[in-house]
Residue, then its C-alpha position, 0 to 999 in steps of 0.5 A: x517956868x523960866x524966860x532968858x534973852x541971849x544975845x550971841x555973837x560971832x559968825x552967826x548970820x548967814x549960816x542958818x542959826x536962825x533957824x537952828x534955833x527955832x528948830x530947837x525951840x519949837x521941838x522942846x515947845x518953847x515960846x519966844x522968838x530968834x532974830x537978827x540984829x543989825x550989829x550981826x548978832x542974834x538974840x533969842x528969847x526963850x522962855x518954858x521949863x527950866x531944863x528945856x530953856x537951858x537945852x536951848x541955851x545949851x544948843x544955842x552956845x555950840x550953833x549949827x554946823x557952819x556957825x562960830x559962836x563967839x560970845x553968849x550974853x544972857x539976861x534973865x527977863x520977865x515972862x511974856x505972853x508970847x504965842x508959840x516960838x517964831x523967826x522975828x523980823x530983825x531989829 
């Protein structure tokens, strides 16, 4: 098992990143959570299987279609007991 936060940047909000992710997470059974941040970014917390983790991170440093992924910071954390994988109120 495995938990990552990334926080990406670029053009990222306002173009359904948010929900891209969450699509992903969720099709790979992931736990965590997206959220949009005040400085215009979006951190994802992801955490399961090594190779699910890193399709997600994979997905999320390409981005839906009308996203421009700009920079990907990632910090390995402890895990948590999340609940499934859910769109967070932003931060």
């Amino acid at each position: 098992m495995n938990a990552i936060r990334l926080l990406i940047e670029g053009r990222v909000q306002g173009v359904g990143f948010r929900a891209f992710v969450a699509r992903e997470a969720k099709a790979r059974g992931l736990e965590g959570f997206v959220r949009n941040r005040a400085d215009g970014s979006v951190e994802a917390v992801l955490a399961g299987p090594d190779r699910d983790v890193a399709a997600v991170e994979a997905a999320c440093r390409r981005g839906p279609s009308l996203s421009r992924v700009d920079r990907v910071l990632r910090e390995e954390i402890a895990e948590e007991d999340w609940k499934g994988f859910s769109v967070a109120p932003e931060a």
